[in-house]
C-alpha positions as a printed NumPy array, in Angstrom:
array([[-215.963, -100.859,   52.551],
       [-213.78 ,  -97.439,   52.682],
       [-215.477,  -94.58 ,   53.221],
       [-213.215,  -91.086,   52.214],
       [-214.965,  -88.123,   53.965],
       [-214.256,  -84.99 ,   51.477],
       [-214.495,  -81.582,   52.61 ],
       [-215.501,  -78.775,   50.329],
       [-211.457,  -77.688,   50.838],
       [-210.576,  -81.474,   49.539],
       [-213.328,  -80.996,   46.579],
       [-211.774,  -77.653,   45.591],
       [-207.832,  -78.979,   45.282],
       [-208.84 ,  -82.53 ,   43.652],
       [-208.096,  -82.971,   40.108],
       [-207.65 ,  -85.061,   37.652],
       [-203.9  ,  -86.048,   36.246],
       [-202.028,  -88.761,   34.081],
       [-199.1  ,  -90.871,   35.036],
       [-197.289,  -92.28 ,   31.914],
       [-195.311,  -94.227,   34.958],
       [-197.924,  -95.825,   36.291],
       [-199.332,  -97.217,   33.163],
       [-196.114,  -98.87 ,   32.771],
       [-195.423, -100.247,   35.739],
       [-199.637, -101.725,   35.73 ],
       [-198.714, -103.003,   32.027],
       [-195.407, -104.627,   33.304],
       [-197.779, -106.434,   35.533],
       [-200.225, -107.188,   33.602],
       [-197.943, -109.353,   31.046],
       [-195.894, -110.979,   34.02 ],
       [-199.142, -112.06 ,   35.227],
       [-200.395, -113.619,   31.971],
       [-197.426, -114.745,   30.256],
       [-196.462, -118.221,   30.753],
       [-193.015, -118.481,   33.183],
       [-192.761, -115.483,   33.796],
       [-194.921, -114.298,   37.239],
       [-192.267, -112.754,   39.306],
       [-191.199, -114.327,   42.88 ],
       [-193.014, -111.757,   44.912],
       [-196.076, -112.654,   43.542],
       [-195.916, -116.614,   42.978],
       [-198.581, -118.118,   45.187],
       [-200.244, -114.84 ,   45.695],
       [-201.482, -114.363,   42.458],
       [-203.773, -116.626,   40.3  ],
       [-203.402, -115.63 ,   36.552],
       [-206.776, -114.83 ,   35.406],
       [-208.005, -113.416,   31.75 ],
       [-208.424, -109.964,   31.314],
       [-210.632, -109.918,   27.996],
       [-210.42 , -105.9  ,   27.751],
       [-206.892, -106.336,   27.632],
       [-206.037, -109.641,   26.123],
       [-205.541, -107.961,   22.125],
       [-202.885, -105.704,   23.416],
       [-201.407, -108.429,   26.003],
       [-201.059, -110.756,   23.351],
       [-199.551, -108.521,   21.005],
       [-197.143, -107.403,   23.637],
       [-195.998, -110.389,   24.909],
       [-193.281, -110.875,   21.802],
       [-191.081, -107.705,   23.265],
       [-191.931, -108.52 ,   27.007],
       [-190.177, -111.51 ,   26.293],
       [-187.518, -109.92 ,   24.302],
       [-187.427, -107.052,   27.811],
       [-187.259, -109.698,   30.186],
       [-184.242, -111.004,   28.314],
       [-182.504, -107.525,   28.105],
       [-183.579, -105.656,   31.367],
       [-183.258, -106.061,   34.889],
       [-187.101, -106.337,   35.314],
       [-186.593, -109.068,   38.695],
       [-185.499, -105.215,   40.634],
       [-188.654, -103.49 ,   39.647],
       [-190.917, -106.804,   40.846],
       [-189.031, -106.836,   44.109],
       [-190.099, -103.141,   44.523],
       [-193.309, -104.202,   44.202],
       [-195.813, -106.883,   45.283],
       [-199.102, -107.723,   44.456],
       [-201.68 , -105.174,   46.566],
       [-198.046, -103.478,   48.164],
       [-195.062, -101.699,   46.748],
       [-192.705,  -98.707,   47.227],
       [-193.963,  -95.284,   46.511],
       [-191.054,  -93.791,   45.284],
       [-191.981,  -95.618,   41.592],
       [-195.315,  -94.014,   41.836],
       [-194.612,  -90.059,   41.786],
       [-197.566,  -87.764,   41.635],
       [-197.7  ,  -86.227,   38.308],
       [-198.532,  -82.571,   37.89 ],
       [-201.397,  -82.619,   35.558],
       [-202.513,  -84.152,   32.226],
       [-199.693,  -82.621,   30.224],
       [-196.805,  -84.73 ,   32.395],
       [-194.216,  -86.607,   30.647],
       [-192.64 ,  -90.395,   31.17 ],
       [-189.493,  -88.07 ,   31.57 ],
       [-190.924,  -85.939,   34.018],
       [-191.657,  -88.906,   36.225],
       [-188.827,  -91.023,   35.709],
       [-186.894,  -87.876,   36.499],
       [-188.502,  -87.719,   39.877],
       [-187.88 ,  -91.496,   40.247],
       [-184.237,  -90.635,   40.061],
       [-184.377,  -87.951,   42.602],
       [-185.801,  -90.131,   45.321],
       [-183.236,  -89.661,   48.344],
       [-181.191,  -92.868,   49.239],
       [-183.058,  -92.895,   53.112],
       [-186.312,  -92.698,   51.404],
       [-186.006,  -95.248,   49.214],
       [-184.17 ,  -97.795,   51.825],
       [-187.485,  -97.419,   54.13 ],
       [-189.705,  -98.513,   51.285],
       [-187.878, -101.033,   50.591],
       [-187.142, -102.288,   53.625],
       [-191.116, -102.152,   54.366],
       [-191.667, -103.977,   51.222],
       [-188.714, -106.512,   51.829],
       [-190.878, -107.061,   55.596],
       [-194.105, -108.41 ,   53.384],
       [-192.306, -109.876,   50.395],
       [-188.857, -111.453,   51.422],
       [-186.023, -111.606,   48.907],
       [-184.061, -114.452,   47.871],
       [-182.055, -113.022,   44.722],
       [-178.953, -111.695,   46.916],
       [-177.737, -109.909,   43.512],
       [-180.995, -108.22 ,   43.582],
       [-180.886, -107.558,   47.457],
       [-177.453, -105.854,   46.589],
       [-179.062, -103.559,   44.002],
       [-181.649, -102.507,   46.451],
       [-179.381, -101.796,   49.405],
       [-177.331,  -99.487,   46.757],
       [-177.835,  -96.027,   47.306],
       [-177.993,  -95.887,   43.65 ],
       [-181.214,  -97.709,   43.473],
       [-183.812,  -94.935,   42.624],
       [-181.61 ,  -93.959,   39.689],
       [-180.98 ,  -97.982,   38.679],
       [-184.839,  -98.463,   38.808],
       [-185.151,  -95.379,   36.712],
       [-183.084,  -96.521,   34.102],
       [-184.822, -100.363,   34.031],
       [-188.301,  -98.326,   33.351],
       [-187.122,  -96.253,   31.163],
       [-186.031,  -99.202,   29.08 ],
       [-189.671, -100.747,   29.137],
       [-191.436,  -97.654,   28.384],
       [-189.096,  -97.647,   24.89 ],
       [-189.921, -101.569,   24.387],
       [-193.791, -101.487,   25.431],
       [-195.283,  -97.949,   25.679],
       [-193.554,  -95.6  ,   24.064],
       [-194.917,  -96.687,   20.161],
       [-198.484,  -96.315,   21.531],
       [-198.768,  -94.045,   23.702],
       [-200.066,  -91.138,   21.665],
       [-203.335,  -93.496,   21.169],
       [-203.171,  -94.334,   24.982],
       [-202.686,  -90.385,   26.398],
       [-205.386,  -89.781,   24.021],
       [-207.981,  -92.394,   25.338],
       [-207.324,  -91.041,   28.959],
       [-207.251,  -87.381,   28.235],
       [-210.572,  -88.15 ,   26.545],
       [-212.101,  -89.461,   29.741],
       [-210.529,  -86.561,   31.997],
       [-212.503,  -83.875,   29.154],
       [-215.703,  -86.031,   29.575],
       [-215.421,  -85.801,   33.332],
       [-214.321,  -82.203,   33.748],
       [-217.7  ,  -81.327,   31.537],
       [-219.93 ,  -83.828,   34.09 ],
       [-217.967,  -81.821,   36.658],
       [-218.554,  -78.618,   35.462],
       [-221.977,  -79.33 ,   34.762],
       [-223.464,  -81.021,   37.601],
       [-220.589,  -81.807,   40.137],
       [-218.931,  -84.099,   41.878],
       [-221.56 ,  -86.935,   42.299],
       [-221.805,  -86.949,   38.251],
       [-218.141,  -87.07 ,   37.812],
       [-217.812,  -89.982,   39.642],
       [-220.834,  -91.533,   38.677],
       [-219.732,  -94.265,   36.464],
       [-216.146,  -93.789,   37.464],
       [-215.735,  -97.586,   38.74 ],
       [-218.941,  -99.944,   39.915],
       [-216.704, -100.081,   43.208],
       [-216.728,  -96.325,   43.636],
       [-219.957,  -94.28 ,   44.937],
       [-220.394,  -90.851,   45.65 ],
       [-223.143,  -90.263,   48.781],
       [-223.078,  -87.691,   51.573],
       [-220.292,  -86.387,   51.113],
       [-218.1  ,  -89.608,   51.328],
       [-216.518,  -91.367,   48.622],
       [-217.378,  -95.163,   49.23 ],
       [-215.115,  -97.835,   47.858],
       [-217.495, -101.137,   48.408],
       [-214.464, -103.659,   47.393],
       [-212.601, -103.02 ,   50.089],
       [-212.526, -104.884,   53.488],
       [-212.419, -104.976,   56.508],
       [-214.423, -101.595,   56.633],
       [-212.512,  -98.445,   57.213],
       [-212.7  ,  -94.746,   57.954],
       [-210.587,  -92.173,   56.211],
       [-210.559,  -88.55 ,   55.286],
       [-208.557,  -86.606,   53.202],
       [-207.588,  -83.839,   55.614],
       [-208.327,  -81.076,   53.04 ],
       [-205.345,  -82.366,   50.729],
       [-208.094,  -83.197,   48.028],
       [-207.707,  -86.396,   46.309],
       [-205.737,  -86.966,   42.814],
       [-207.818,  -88.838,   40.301],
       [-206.137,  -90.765,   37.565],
       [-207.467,  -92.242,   34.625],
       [-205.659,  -95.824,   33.653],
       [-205.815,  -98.371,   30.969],
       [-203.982, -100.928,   32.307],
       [-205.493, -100.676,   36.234],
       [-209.061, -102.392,   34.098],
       [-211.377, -103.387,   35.747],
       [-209.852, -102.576,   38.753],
       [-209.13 ,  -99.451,   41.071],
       [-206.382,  -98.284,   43.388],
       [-206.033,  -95.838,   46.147],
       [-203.048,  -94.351,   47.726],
       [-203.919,  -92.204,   50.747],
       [-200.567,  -92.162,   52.717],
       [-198.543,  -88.782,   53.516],
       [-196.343,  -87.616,   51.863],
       [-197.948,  -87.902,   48.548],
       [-201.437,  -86.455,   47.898],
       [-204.269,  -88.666,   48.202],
       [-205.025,  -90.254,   44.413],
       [-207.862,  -92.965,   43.051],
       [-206.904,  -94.871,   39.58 ],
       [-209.731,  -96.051,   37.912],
       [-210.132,  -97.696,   34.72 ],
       [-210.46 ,  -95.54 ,   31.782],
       [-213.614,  -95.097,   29.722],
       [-213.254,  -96.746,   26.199],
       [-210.423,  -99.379,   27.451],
       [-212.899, -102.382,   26.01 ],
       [-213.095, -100.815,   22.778],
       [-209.423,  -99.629,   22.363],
       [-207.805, -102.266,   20.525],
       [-211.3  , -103.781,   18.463],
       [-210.391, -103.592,   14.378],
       [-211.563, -100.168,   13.362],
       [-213.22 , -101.299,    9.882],
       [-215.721, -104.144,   12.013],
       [-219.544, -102.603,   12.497],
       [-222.285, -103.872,   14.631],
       [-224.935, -104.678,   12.245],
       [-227.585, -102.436,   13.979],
       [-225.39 ,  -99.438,   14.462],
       [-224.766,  -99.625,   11.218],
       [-228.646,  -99.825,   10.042],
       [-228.886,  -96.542,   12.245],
       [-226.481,  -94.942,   10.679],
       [-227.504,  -95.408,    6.97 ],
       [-229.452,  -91.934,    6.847],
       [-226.062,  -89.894,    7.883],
       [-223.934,  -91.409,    6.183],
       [-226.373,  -90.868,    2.552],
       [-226.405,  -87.399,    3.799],
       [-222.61 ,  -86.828,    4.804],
       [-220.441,  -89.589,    3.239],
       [-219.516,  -92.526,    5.037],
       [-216.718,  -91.326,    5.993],
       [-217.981,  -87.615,    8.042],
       [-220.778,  -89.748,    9.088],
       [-218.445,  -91.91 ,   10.708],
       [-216.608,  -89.473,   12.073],
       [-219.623,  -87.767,   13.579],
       [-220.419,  -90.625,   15.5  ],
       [-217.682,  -91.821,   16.591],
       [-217.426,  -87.915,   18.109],
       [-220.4  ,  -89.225,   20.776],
       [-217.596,  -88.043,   23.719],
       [-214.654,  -85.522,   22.804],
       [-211.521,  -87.402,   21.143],
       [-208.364,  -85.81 ,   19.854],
       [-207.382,  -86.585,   15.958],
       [-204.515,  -89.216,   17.463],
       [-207.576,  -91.057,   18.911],
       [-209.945,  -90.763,   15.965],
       [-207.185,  -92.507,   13.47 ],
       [-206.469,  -95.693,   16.071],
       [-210.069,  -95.854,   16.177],
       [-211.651,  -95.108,   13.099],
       [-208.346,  -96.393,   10.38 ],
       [-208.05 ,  -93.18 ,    8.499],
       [-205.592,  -91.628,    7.766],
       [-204.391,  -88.557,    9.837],
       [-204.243,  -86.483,    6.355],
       [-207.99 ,  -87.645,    5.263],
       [-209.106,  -87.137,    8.816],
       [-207.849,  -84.057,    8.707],
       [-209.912,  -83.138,    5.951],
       [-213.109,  -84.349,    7.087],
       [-212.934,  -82.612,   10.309],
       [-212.378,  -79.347,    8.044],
       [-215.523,  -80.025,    6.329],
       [-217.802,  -80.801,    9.485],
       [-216.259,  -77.748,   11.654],
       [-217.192,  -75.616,    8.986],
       [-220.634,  -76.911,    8.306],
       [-221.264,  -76.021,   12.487],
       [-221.172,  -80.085,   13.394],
       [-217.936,  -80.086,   14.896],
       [-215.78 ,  -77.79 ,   17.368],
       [-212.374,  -78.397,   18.679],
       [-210.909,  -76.673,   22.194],
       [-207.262,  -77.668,   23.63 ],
       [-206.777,  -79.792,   26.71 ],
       [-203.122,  -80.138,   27.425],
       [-200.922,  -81.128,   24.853],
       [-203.663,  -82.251,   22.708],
       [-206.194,  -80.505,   20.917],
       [-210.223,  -82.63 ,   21.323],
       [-212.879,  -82.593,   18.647],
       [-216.664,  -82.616,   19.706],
       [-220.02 ,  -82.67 ,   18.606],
       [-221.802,  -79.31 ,   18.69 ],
       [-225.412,  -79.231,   19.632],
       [-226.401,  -78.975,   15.841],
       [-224.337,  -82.268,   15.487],
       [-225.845,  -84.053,   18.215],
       [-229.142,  -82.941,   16.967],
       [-228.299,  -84.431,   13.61 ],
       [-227.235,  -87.821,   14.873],
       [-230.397,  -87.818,   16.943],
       [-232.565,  -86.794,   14.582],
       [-230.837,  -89.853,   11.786],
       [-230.614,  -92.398,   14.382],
       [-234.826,  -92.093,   15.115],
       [-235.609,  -92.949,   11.455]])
């Protein structure tokens, strides 16, 4: 187990963030290690290919244009900058809050100075030796950072980049639900069902998967936390200088992301019958599905309406008093008021 001792000065500079990068470089992984042929030299023997059910609708519609990538971009450089459990940090940067763009990081990629990026490598290189000597070349370049840059930014256009409103919307919902847990009752509530490997007691945050047991603290840096889709069910923790200290834990919702909007569970459904005679099936819906904040992008990959409809029906329910909408970042979240909560409640119990 890891125990993280946090000082009030960590608790009062940690914060919650999004990396674009980072969910590329975990969905990269992902599909190398499910797709057939194509699990990366670093990793073979290391890794044993298991199912990832969460995952497996968007891995299996994905696995068309990773094929197509594979065939297009240099992906054997970005696995030999990274191993399975070990890679270089300079693909990782910190991003700056929830509003940070895939340009924004890759920009920082590219900045990475050539001595920087030579002793990650070479660290890497020391746990995951290197046969490809056109690859090795690459990496010895002082160009690297910038080639590596380029490589991602090439994925993020193939994999990411069509989804990723629905993705950044999913994540920013679970930062908003935190921040509120946060707000409202503090740390040990935020982090309550943040991972079943994470625990908040004493002052420590405990991660119980890791071994052998180890001591850390934080050394009033705070600690980064960053929602992720593609780190499910997993977690990862970066504590070494210079970046700041940062957990990735799987996103709430990720199981639900890519199920077909218009299937119902049958008993949901029976509890929903009331609202949706009183509302319309659709607002009812809506209401609902409004349990935690969500921003209209999420609602539509969700739900299947249309953004205009949508639109509409959040017009309606706002102005009854059911709804409410704040900004958080880029994106603008819809929520439940009390009245609407009391509504569901009071539907659900009949």
């Amino acid at each position: 187990m890891l125990r993280i001792e946090v000082t009030n000065e960590d608790l009062a500079r940690s914060r919650f963030a999004l990396s674009p990068l980072w969910e590329l470089t975990c969905a990269l992984r992902r599909l190398a290690e499910t797709t057939p042929g194509s699990l990366p030299a670093p990793w073979s023997g290391r890794v044993r290919p298991q199912a990832i059910p969460a995952l497996e609708p968007w891995l299996a519609r994905a696995r068309d244009r990773f094929r197509e990538l594979a065939r297009e971009a240099d992906l054997a450089v970005i696995y030999a900058l990274g191993g399975p459990g070990y890679g270089v940090d300079f693909l990782s940067p910190v991003p700056a809050s929830v509003s940070t763009t895939i340009s924004d990081l890759l920009t920082q990629v590219r900045q990475t100075p050539p001595a920087q990026a030579h002793r990650e490598i070479t660290e890497t290189l020391d746990r995951y030796p290197l046969q490809n000597p056109r690859v090795r070349q690459i990496l010895d370049s002082d160009q690297v950072a910038g080639y590596a840059a380029d490589v991602l930014a090439v994925a993020w256009d193939a994999l990411l980049e069509p989804e990723w409103p629905t993705l950044r919307a999913l994540l920013e919902r679970d930062v908003v639900h935190r921040a509120g847990q946060l707000a409202a009752r503090g740390w040990a509530a935020a982090l309550a069902d943040l991972s079943p490997h994470i625990q908040w007691r004493d002052g420590h945050v405990e991660c119980v998967k890791i071994t052998p047991d180890q001591e850390a603290g934080l050394g009033g840096r705070g600690m980064l936390f960053i929602p992720s889709v593609f780190v499910w069910p997993g977690i990862s923790i970066g504590l070494e200088p210079p970046w700041p200290p940062a957990l990735i834990y799987p996103a709430r919702g990720v199981a639900a992301l890519w199920e077909n909007p218009v299937r119902e569970d049958p008993e949901e459904a029976a509890s929903a019958r009331p609202l949706k005679r009183l509302l319309g099936r659709s607002r009812a819906t809506i209401l609902l599905a409004l349990e935690n904040p969500a921003s209209t992008t999420q609602l539509t990959a969700v739900l299947g309406h249309s953004l205009g409809g949508l639109g509409d029906h959040l017009a309606v329910l706002r102005a009854a008093g059911l709804v409410t909408k704040a900004r958080s970042g880029r994106s603008v979240l819809y929520r439940r008021t009390p009245a609407g909560d009391a509504l569901v409640a009071a539907a659900s119990s009949d």
